[in-house]
C-alpha positions as CSV (number, residue, x, y, z in Angstrom):
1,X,201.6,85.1,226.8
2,X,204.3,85.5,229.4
3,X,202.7,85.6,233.2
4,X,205.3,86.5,235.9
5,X,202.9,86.2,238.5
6,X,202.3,82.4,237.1
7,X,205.8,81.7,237.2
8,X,206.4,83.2,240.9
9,X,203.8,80.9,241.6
10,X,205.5,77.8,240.6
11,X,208.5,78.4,242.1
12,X,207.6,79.4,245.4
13,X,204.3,76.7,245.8
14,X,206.3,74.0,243.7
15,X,209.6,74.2,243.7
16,X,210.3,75.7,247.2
17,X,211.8,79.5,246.0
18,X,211.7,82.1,248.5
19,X,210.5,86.0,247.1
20,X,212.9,88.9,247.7
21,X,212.3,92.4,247.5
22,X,208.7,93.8,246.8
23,X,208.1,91.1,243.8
24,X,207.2,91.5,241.3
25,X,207.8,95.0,240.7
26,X,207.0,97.1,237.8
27,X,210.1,99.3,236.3
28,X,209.5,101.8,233.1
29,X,211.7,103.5,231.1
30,X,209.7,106.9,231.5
31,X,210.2,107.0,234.9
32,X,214.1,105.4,235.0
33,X,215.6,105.7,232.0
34,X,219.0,104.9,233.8
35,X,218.0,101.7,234.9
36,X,220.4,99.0,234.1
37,X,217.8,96.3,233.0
38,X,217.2,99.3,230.0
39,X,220.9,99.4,229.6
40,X,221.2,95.5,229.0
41,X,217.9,95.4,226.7
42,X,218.4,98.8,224.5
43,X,215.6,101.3,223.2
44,X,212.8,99.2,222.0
45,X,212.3,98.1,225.9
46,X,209.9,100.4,227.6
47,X,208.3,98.5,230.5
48,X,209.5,95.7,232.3
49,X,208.0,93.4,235.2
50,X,210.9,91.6,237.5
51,X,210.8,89.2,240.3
52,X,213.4,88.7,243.1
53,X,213.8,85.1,244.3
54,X,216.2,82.1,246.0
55,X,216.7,79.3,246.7
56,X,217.0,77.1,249.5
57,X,221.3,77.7,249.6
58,X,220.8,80.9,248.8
59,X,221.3,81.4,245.2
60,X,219.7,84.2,243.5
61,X,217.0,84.0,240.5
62,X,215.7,86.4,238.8
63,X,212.5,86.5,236.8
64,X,211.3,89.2,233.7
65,X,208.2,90.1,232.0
66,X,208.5,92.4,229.2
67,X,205.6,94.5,228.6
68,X,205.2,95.9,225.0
């Protein structure tokens, strides 16, 4: 079973990413239906979980949980 939480876990303790944002935040389709991560995935996504994290030169990584 998929654990975001985990894997924000091993990349900040182990790997040295930094968090952005409010992570992991929690986005579902009943309350944005325009999001673009609903765009990208089509109807059968409902609920998704997404982290916000870098790395050390600053490149950007992002992490999803899909909730069914």
């Amino acid at each position: 079973m998929p654990d975001i939480d985990a894997a924000i876990d091993f990349y900040t303790n182990i790997l040295g990413f930094r968090k952005l944002k409010e992570t992991p935040r929690c986005t579902r389709r009943a309350d944005n239906p325009d999001a673009p991560v609903f765009r990208v995935y089509g109807d059968r996504l409902q609920e998704v979980k997404v982290a916000f994290l870098t790395t050390g030169n600053g490149v950007g990584f992002e992490l999803f949980q899909f909730i069914e």
